[in-house]
PLY file of the C-alpha trace (Angstrom):
ply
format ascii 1.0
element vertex 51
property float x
property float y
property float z
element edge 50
property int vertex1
property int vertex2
end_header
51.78 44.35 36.61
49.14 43.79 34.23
50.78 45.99 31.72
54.01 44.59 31.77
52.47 40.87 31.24
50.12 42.59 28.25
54.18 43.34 27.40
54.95 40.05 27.67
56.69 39.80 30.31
57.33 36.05 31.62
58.67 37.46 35.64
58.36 40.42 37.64
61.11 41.68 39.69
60.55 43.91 42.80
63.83 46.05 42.66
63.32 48.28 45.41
64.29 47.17 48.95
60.59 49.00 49.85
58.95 45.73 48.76
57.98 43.05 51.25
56.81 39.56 50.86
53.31 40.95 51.41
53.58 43.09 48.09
55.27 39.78 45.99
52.31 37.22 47.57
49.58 40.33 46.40
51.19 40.22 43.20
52.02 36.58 42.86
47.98 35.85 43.57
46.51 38.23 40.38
49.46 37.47 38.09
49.95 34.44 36.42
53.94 34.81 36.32
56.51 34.58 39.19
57.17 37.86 41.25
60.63 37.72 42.39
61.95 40.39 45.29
65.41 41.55 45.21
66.32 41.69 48.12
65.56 38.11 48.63
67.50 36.82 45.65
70.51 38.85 47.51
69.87 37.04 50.81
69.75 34.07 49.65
73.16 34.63 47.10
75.13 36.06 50.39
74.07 32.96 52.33
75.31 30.36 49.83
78.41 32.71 49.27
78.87 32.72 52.99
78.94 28.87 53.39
0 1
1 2
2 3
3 4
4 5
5 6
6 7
7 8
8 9
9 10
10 11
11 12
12 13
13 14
14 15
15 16
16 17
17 18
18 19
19 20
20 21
21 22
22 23
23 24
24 25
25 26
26 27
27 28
28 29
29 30
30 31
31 32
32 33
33 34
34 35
35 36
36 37
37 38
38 39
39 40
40 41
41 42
42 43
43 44
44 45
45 46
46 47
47 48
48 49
49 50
């Protein structure tokens, strides 16, 4: 993650449906940049779709 903020990088997206929240609150702590998880972001889109 480090790397990618040395980068520049302003977020950090968990693509694979292998990471948990555990692995985005880890990474969320050291990192001074939101961690986003995909499979979230997809919950969350279905829900308001499904409404």
């Amino acid at each position: 993650g480090q790397a990618l903020l040395d980068q520049g990088a302003d977020v950090i997206m968990l693509d694979c449906l292998g990471f948990h929240q555990r692995h985005r609150d880890i990474l969320q702590q050291a990192l001074d940049v939101p961690v986003l998880l995909s499979n979230v972001l997809i919950a969350r889109l279905a829900s308001e779709l499904l409404v």
